[in-house]
ZALUM-677643 format. One record per residue: residue number from 1; x, y, z of N, C-alpha, C in turn; residue in one letter. Coordinates in pm, 1 decimal. Example, Ala and Ser with C-alpha at 12.3 -4.5 7.8 and 13.67 -1.06 7.14 Angstrom:
residues 2
1; 1319.0; -569.0; 780.0; 1230.0; -450.0; 780.0; 1320.0; -330.0; 780.0; A $
2; 1285.0; -225.0; 708.0; 1367.0; -106.0; 714.0; 1290.0; 3.0; 787.0; S $
end
This chain:
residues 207
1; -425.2; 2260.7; 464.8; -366.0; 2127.1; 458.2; -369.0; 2075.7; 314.5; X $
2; -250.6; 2012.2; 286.5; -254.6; 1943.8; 159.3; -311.5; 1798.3; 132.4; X $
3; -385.8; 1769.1; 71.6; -421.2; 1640.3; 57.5; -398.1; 1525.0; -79.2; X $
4; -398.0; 1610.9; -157.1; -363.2; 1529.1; -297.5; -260.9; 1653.4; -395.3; X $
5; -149.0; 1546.8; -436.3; -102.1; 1661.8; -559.6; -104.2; 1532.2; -653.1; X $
6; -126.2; 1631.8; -804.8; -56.4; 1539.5; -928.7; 18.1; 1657.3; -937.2; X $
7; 144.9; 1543.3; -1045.7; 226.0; 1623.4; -1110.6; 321.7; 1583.1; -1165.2; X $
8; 426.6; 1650.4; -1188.3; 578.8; 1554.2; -1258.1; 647.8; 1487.1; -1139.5; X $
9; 716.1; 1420.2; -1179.9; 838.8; 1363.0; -1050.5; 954.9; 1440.9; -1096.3; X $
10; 1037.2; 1499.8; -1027.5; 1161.4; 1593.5; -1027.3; 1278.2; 1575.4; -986.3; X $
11; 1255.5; 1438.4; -887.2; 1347.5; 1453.1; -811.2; 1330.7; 1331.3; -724.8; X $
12; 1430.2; 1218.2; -687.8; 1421.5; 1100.4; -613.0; 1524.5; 1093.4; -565.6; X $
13; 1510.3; 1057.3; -385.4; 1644.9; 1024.8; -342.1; 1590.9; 1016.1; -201.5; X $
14; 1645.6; 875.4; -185.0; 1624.9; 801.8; -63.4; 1522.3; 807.5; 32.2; X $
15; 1364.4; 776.7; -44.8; 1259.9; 823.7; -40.7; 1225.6; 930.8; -11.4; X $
16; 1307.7; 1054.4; -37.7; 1215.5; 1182.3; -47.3; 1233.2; 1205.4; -217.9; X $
17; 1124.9; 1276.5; -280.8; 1045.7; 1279.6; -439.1; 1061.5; 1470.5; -397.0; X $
18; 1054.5; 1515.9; -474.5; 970.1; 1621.1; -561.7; 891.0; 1651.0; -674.6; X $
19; 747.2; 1685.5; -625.2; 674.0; 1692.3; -762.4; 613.0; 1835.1; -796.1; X $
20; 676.2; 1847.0; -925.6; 621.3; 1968.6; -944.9; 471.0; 1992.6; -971.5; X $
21; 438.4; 2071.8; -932.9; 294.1; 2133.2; -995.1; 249.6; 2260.9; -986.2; X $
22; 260.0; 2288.3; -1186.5; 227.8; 2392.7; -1227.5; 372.9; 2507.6; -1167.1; X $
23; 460.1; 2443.5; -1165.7; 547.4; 2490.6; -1103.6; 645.4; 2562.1; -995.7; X $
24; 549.7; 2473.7; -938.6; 589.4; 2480.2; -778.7; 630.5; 2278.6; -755.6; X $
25; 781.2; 2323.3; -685.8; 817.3; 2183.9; -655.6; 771.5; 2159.3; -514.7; X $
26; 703.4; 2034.2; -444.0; 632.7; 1997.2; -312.1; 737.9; 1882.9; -296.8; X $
27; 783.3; 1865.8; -180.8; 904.4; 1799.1; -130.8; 837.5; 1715.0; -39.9; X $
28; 810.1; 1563.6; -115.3; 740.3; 1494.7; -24.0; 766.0; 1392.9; 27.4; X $
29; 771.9; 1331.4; 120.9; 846.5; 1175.6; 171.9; 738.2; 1042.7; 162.2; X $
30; 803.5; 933.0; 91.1; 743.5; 889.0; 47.6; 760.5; 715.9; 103.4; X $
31; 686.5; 621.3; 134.7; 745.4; 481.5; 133.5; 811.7; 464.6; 12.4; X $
32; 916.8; 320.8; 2.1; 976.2; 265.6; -52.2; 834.9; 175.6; -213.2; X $
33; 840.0; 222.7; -303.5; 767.2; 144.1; -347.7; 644.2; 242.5; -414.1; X $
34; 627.9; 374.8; -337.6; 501.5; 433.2; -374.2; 520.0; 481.2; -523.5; X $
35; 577.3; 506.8; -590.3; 589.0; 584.3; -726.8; 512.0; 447.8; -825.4; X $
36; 622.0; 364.2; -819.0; 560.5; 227.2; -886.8; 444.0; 230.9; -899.8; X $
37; 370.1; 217.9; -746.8; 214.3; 158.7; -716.2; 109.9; 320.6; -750.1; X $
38; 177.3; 407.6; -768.8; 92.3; 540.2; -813.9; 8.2; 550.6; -937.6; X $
39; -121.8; 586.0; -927.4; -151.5; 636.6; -1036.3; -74.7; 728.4; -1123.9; X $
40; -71.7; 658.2; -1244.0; 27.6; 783.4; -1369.4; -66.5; 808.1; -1459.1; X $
41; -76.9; 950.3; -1500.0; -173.3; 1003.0; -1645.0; -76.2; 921.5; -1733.1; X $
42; -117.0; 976.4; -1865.3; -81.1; 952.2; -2030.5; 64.1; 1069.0; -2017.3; X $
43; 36.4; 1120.5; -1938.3; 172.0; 1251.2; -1975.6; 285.5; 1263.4; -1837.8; X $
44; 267.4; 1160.6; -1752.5; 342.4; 1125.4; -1702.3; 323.0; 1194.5; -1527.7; X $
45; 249.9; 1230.1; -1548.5; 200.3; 1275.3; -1408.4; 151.8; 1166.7; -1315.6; X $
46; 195.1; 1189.5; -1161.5; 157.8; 1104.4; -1048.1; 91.1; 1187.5; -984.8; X $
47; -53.1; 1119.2; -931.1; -113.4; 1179.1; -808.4; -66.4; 1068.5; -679.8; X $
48; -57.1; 1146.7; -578.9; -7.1; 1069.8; -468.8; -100.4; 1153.2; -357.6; X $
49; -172.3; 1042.9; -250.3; -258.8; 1104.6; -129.3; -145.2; 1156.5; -24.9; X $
50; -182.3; 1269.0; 25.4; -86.4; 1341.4; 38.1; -175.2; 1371.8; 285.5; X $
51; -60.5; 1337.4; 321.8; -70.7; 1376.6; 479.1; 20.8; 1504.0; 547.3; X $
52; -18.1; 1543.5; 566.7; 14.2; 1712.8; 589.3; 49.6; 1669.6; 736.7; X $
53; 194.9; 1693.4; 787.9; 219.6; 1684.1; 925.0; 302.2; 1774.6; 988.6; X $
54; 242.0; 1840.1; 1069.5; 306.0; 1973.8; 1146.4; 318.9; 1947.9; 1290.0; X $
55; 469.4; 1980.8; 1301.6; 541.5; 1984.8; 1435.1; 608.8; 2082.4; 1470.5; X $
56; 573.2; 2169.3; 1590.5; 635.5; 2315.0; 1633.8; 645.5; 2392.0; 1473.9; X $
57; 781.0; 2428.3; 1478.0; 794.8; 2481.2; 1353.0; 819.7; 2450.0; 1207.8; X $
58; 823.2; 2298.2; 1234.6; 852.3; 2212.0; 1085.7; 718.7; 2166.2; 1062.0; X $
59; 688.9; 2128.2; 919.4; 564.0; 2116.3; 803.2; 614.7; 2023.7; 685.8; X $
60; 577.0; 1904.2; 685.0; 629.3; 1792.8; 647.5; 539.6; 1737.6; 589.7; X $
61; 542.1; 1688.8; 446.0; 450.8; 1635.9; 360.2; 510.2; 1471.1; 328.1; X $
62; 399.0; 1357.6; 377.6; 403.6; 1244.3; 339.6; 319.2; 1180.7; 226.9; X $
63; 373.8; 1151.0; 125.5; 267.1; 1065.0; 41.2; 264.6; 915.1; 2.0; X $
64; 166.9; 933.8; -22.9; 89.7; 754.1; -65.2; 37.4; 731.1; -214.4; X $
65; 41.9; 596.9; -201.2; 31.0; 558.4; -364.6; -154.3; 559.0; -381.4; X $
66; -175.4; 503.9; -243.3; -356.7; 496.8; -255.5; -417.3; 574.8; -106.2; X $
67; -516.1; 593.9; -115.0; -603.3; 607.8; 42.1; -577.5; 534.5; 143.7; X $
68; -588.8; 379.3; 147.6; -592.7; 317.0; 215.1; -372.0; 326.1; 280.2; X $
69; -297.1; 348.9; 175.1; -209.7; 340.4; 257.0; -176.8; 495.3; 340.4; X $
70; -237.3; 577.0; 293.5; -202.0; 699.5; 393.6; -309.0; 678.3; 531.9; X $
71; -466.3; 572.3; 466.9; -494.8; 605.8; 638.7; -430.7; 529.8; 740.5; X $
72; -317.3; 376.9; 699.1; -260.5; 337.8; 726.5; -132.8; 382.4; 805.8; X $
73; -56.4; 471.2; 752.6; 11.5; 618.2; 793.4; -62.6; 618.0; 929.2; X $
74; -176.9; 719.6; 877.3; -220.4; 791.7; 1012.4; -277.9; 695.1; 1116.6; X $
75; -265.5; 535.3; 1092.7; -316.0; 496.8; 1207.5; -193.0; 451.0; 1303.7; X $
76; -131.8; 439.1; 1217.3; 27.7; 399.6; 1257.8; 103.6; 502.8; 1366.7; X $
77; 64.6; 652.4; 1310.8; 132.5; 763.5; 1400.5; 61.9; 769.5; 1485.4; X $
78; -98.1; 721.7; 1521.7; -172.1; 732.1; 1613.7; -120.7; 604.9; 1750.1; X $
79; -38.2; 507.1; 1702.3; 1.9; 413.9; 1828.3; 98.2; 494.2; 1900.5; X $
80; 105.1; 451.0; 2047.3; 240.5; 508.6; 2071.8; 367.7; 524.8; 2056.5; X $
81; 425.5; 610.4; 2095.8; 604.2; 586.0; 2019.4; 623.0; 548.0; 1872.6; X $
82; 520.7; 554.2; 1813.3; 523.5; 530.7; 1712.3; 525.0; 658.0; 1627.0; X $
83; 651.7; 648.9; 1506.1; 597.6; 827.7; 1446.2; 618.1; 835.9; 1280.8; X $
84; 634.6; 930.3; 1238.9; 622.6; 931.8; 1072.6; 755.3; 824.3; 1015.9; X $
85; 888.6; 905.5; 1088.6; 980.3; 769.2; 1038.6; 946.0; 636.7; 1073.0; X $
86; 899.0; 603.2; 1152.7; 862.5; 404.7; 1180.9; 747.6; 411.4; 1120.5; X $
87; 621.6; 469.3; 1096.0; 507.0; 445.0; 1048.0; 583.5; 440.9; 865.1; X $
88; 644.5; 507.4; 805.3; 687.2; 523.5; 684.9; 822.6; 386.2; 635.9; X $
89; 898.8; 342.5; 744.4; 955.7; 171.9; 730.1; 844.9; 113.4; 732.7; X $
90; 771.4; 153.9; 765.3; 628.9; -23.1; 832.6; 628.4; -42.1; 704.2; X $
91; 530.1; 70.4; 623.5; 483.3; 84.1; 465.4; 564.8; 47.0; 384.3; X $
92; 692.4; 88.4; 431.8; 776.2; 61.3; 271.6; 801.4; -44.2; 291.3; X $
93; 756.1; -150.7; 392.9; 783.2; -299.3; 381.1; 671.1; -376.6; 315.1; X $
94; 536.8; -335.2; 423.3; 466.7; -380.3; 437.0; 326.6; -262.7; 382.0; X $
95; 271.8; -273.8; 205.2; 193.2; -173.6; 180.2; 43.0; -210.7; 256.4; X $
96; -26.1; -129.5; 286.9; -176.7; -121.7; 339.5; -234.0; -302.2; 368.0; X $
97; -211.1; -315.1; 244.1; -349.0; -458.8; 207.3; -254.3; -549.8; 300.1; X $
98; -111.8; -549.3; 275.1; -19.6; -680.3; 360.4; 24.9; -639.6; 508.6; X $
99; -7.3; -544.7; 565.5; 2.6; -460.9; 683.1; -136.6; -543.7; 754.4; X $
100; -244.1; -501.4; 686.2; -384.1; -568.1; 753.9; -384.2; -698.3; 780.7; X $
101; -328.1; -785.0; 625.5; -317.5; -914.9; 697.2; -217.0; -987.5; 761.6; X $
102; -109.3; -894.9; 782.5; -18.0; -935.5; 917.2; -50.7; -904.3; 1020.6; X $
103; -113.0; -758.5; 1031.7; -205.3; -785.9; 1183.4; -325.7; -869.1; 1232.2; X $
104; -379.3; -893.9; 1106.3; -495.6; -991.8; 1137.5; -415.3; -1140.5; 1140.4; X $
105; -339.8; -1159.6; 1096.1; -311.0; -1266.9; 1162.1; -145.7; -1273.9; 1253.8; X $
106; -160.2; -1174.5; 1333.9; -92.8; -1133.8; 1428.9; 86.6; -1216.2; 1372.6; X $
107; 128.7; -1168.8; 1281.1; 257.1; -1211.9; 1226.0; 362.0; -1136.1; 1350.0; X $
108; 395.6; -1164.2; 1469.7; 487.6; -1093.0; 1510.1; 641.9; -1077.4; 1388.3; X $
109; 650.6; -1174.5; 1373.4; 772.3; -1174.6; 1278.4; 812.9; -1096.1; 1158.0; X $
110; 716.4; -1102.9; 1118.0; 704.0; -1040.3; 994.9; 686.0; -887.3; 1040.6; X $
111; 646.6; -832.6; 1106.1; 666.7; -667.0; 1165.5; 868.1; -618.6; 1197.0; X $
112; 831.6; -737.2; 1296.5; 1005.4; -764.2; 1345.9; 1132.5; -754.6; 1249.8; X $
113; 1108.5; -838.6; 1140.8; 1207.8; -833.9; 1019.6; 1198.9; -687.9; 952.1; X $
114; 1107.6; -539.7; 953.6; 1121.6; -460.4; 922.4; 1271.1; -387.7; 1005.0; X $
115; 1339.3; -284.2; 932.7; 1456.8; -215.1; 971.2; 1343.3; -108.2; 1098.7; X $
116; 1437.5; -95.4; 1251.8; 1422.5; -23.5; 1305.9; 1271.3; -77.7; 1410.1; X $
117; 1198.9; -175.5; 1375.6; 1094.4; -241.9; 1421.8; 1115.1; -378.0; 1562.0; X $
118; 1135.7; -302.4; 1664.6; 1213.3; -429.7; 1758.5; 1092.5; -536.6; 1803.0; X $
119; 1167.7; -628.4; 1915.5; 973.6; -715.9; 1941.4; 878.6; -641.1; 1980.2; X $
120; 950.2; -510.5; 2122.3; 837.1; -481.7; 2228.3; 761.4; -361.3; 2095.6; X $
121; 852.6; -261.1; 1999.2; 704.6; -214.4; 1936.1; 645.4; -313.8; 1850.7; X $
122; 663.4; -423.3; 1787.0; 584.0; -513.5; 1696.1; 483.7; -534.9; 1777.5; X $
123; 495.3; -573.6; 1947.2; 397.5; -606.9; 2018.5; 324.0; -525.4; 1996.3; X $
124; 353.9; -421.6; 2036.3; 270.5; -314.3; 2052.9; 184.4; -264.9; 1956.8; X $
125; 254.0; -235.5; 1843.1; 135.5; -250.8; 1726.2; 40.1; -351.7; 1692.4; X $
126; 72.7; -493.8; 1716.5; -30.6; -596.4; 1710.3; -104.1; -546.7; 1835.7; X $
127; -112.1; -515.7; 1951.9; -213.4; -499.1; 2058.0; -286.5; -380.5; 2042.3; X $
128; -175.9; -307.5; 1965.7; -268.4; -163.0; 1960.1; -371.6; -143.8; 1824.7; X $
129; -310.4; -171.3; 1704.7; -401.1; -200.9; 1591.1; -495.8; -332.3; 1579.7; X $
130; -520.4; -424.2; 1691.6; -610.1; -532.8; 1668.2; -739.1; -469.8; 1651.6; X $
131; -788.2; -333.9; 1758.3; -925.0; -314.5; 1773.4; -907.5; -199.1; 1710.3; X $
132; -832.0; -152.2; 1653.2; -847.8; -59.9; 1551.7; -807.5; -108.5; 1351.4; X $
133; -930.6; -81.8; 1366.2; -991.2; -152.4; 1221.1; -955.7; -60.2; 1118.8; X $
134; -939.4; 52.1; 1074.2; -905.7; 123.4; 935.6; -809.2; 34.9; 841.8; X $
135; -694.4; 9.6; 869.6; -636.3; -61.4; 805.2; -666.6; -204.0; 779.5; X $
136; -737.6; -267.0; 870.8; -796.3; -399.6; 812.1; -910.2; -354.3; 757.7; X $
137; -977.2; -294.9; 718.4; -1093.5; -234.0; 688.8; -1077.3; -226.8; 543.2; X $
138; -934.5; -107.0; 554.9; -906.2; -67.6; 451.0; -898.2; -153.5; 329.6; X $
139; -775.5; -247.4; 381.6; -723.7; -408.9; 283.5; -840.1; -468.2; 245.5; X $
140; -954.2; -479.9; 395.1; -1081.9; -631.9; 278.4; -1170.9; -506.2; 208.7; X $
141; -1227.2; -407.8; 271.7; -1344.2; -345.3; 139.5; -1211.4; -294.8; 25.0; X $
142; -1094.7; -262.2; -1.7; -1076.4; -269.6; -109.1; -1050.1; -407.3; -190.8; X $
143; -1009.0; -519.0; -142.8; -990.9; -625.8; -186.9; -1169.8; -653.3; -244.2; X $
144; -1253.8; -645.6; -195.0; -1387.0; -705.3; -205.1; -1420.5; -578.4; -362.0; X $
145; -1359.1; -420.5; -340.4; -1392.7; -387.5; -429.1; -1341.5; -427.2; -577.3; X $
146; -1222.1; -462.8; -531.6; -1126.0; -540.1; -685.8; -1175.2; -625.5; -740.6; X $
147; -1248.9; -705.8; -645.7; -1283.7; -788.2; -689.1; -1419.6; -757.2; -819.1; X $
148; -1522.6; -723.5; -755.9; -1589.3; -664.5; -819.3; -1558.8; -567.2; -963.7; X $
149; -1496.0; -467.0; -935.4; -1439.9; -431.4; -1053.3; -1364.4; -519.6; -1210.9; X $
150; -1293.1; -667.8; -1162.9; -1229.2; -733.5; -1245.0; -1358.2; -792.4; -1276.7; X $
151; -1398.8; -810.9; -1181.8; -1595.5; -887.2; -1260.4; -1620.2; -849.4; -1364.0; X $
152; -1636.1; -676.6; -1312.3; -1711.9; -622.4; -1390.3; -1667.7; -583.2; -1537.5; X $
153; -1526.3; -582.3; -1501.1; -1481.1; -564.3; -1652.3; -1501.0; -647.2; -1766.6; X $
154; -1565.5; -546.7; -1885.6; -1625.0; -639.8; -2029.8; -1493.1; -697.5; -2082.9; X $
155; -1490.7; -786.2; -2038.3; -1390.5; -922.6; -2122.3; -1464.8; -1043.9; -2077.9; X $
156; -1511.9; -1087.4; -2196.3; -1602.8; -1226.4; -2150.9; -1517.6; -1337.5; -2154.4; X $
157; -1399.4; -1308.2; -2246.2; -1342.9; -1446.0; -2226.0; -1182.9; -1438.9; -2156.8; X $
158; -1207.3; -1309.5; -2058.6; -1086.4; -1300.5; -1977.1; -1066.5; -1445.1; -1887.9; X $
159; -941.7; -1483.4; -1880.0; -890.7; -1597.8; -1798.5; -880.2; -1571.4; -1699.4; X $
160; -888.2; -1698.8; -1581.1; -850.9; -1648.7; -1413.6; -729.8; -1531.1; -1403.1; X $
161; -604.0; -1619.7; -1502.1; -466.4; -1567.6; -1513.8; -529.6; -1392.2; -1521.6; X $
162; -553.3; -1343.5; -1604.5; -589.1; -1236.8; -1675.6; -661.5; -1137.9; -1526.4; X $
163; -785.1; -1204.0; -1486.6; -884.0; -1140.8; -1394.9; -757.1; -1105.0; -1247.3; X $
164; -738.5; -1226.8; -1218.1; -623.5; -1184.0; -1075.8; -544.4; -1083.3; -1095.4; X $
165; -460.1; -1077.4; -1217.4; -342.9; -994.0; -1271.7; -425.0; -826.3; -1266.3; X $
166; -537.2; -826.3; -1333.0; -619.1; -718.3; -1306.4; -681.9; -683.6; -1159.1; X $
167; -681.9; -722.8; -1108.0; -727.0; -740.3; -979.2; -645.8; -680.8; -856.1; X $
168; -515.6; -763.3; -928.4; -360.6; -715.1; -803.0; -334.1; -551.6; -799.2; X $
169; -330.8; -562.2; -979.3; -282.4; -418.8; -991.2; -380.4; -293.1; -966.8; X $
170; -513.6; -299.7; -964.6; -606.6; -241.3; -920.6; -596.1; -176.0; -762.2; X $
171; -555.6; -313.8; -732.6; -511.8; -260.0; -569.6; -361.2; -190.3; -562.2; X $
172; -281.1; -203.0; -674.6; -169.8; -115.4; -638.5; -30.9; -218.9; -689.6; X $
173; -14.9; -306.2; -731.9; 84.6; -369.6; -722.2; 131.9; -384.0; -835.1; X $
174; 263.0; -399.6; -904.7; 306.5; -404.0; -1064.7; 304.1; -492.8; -1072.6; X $
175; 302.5; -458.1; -1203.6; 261.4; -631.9; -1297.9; 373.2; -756.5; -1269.2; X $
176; 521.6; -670.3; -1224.5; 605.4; -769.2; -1216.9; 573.5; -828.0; -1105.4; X $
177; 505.6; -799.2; -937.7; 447.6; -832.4; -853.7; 330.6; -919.3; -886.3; X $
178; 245.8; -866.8; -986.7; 95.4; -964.4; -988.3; 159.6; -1098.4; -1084.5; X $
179; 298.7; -1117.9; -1141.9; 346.5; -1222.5; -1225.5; 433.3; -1352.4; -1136.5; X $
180; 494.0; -1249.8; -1028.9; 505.5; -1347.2; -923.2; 408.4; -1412.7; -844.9; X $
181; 277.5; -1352.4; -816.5; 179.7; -1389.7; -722.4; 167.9; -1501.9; -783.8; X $
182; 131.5; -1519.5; -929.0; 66.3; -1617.0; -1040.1; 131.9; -1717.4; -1034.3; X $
183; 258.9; -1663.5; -1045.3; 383.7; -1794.0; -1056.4; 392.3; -1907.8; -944.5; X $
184; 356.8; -1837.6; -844.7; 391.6; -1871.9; -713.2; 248.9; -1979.0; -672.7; X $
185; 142.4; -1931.0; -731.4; -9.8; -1962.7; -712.8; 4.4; -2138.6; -823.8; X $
186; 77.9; -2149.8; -916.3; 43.3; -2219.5; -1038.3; -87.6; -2277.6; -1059.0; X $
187; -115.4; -2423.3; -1042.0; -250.7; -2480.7; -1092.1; -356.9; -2401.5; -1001.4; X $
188; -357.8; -2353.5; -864.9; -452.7; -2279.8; -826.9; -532.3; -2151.1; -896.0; X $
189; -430.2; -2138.2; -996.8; -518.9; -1997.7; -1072.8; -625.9; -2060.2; -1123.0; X $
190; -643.6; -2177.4; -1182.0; -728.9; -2249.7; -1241.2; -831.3; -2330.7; -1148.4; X $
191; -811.3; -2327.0; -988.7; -890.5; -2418.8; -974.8; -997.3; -2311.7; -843.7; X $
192; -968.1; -2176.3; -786.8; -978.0; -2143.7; -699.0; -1103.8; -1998.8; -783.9; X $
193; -1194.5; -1982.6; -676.6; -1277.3; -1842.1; -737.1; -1160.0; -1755.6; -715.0; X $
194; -1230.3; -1627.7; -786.4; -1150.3; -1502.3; -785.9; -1129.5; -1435.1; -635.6; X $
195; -1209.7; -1458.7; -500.1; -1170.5; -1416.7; -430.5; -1070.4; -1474.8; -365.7; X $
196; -1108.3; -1604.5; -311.9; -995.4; -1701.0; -300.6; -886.3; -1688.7; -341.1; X $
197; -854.2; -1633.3; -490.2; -750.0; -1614.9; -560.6; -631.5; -1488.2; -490.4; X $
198; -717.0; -1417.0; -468.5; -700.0; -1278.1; -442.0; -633.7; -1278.9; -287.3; X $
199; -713.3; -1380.1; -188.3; -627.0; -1388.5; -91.1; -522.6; -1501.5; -71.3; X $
200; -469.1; -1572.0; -184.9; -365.8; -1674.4; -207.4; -278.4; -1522.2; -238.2; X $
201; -291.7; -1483.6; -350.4; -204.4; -1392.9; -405.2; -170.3; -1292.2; -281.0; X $
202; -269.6; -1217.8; -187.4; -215.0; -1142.8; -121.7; -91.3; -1184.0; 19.9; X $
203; -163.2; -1348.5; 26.0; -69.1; -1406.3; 111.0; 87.5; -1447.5; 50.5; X $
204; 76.3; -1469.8; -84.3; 224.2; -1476.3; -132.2; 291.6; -1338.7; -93.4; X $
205; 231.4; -1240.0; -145.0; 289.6; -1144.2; -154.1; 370.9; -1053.7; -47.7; X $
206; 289.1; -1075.8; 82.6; 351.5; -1022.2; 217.1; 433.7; -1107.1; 255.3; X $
207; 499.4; -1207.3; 198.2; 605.3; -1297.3; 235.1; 757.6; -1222.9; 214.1; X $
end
């Protein structure tokens, strides 16, 4: 089973990627959005978490920008009727961290407005992912870890502005994303702690 590749990007088209490595091209399907939110080296390489899915005679590689959205993936193919193409719209709407808090706060709508997502499966995923926690799991211990990390980073006289912006993108989101959160947040960057901050920003963002 494959689990992680880095490598070049080769090839894009209508979320399926090819990445080479070491020269071999891996033909992988990807949400809407994952390249952006990917780790990139200095030389232009993406690692992407990689879900290995085999059916009868087909072998189908899905990737993710982080952990949390491939276990997201696999919790998704684990509901019923539910399968790699609808688990892979959910994501490219809705990444990991804004997936958790639409099920935690049971957004029927916001599932619904995805392409291909009708009421009775939105139901169904809110009833079926309530008591299954990975993906809300996933969203607050990494949110709680961002947090921590922007703490921890030596800039003593980093600004709220500055810490959130570090914070967003840590979890995955571009800067042009963490500039809207801000925008959208205004005098609250200034008046709210950093976690607080973090879930203003994540609530703009799944809008």
């Amino acid at each position: 089973m494959i689990g992680r590749l880095t490598g070049h990007l080769t090839h894009e088209d209508d979320g399926t990627i090819v990445v080479d490595v070491h020269g071999v091209g891996y033909e992988v399907i990807v949400p809407l959005g994952t390249i952006g939110r990917a780790r990139t080296e200095d030389d232009g390489r993406v690692t992407l978490f990689v879900h290995t899915h085999v059916r009868e005679d087909v072998l189908s590689l899905f990737g993710f920008a982080s952990d949390a959205d491939r276990l997201a993936f696999r919790t998704l193919i684990g509901v019923s009727s539910v399968g790699p193409k609808t688990a892979i719209a959910v994501l490219s709407a809705l990444p990991a961290p804004e997936l958790g808090q639409a099920i935690m706060r049971k957004e029927l709508g916001k599932l619904t407005s995805i392409s291909g997502i009708g009421k009775k499966t939105a139901e169904r995923l809110l009833l079926e992912l309530k008591d299954k926690l990975p993906i809300v799991e996933a969203s607050t211990s990494r949110m709680q870890a961002t947090v921590g990390i922007a703490k921890a980073t030596p800039h003593a006289e980093a600004s709220p502005h500055d810490l959130l912006t570090r914070a967003l993108i840590n979890m995955g989101y571009r800067q042009t994303e963490a500039d809207r959160a801000i925008e959208q947040l205004g005098t609250k960057v200034f008046d709210l702690a950093l976690p607080d901050l973090l879930k203003e920003a994540l609530a703009v963002l799944s809008k």
